[in-house]
Structure formats: structure tokens, C-alpha cells
ZAMARGU-4260 file (C-alpha; in steps of 0.2 Angstrom, whole numbers, plus 5000, padded with zeros to 4 digits):
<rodrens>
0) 5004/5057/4920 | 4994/5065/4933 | 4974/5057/4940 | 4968/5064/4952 | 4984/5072/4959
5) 4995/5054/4956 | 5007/5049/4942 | 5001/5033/4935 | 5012/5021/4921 | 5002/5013/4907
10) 5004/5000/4896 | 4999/4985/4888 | 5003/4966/4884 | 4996/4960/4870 | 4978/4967/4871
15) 4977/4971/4890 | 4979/4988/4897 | 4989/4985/4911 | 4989/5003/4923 | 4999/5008/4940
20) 4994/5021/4950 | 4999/5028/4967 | 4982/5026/4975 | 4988/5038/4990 | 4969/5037/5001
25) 4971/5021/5003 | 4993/5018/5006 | 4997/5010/4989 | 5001/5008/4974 | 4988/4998/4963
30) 4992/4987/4950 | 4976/4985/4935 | 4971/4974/4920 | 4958/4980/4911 | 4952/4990/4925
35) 4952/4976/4936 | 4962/4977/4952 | 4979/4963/4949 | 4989/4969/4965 | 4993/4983/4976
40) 5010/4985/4986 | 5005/4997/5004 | 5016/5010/5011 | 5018/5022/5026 | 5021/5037/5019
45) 5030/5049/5031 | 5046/5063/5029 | 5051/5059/5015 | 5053/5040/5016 | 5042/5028/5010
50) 5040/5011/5019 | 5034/4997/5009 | 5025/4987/5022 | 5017/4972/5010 | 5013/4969/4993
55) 5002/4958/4985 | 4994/4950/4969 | 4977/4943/4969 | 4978/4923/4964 | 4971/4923/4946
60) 4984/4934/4942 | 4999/4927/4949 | 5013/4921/4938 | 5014/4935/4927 | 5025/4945/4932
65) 5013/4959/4938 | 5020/4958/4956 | 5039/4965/4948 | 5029/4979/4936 | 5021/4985/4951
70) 5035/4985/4961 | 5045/4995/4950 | 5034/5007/4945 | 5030/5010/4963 | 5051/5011/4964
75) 5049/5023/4949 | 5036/5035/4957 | 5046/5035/4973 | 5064/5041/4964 | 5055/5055/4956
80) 5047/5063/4970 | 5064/5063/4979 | 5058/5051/4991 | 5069/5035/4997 | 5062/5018/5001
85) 5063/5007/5018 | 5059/4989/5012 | 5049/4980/5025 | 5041/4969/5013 | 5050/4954/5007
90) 5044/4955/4991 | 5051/4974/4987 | 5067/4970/4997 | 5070/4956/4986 | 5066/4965/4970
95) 5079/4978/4976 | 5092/4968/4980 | 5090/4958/4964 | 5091/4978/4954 | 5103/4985/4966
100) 5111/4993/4951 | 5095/5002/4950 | 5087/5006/4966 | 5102/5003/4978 | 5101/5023/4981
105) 5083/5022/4985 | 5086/5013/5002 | 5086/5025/5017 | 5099/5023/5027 | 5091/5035/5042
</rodrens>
């Protein structure tokens, strides 16, 4: 789905609208609960290669598995724009690593 010029995933659990959006003026992808901001992982975005420099979920949120959601989802928008991925974050270079299967191909090897 497109807003404002961004593919967004939606979803819920249970009875909360879970949304991830590529928030591209401010270098991330933003993971929301009701509307409420959960997490966001930041990139530098440049050639053709996105760098995921650090990802985050705000404490009262933790423990949900929010963080992975928004990982792949960013992952997901990445693949089909024909980008690949440098992992500079812990968190997304684990979350590749562990979904190798998956993503291994996103990796840029430049």
C-alpha cells in the first residue's frame, strides 16, 4: 500500500492495529500500535543500498516481538524495491543471520 509516496504493512493482534511504514524524511522505518510510535529501525539510504544503522523499540513495548515485525517488514520493503541491505545494527544483522534462508540475498556484498 502506498501513503504518502511509502509502502506501509498492516495488521493487527488481537484488537491492536499494528502499522509499518517507511517514514523516508526522517531515515526509518516506523513501527505503530494504535497510532502510537512502538519502534523505528534508521537507515542511510544511498545507491541502491540501504544501511541499517540502529533499531529500536521504546520500553513499554519491549518484549512483544515488535522489534522482529519491524525488522522484516523493513527487510520486506527493501527486497521489493530492488535494493540490498548493509546491516550495521546488531539487531537486523542478527535477525538476518537467524532468516539467512530468507534475506541472505539482501546483503550487499559491495
Amino acid at each position: 500500500m502506498a501513503f504518502g509516496g511509502a509502502r506501509i504493512a498492516r495488521g493487527t493482534i488481537g484488537s491492536v492495529a499494528i502499522t509499518v511504514a517507511d517514514a523516508p524524511q526522517e531515515h526509518r522505518y516506523e513501527i505503530r500500535v494504535d497510532g502510537e510510535l512502538a519502534g523505528f529501525t534508521e537507515y542511510v539510504r544511498r545507491g541502491g543500498v540501504v544501511t541499517f544503522i540502529h533499531t529500536e523499540t521504546l520500553p513499554e513495548y519491549e518484549g512483544q516481538g515488535l522489534g522482529t515485525q519491524l525488522v522484516r517488514q523493513a527487510l520486506d520493503d527493501v527486497r521489493a524495491a530492488g535494493d540490498t541491505v548493509v546491516a550495521q545494527c546488531p539487531f537486523v544483522k542478527s535477525f538476518i543471520h537467524r532468516h539467512a534462508d530468507e534475506y541472505g540475498d539482501l546483503v550487499s556484498h559491495a
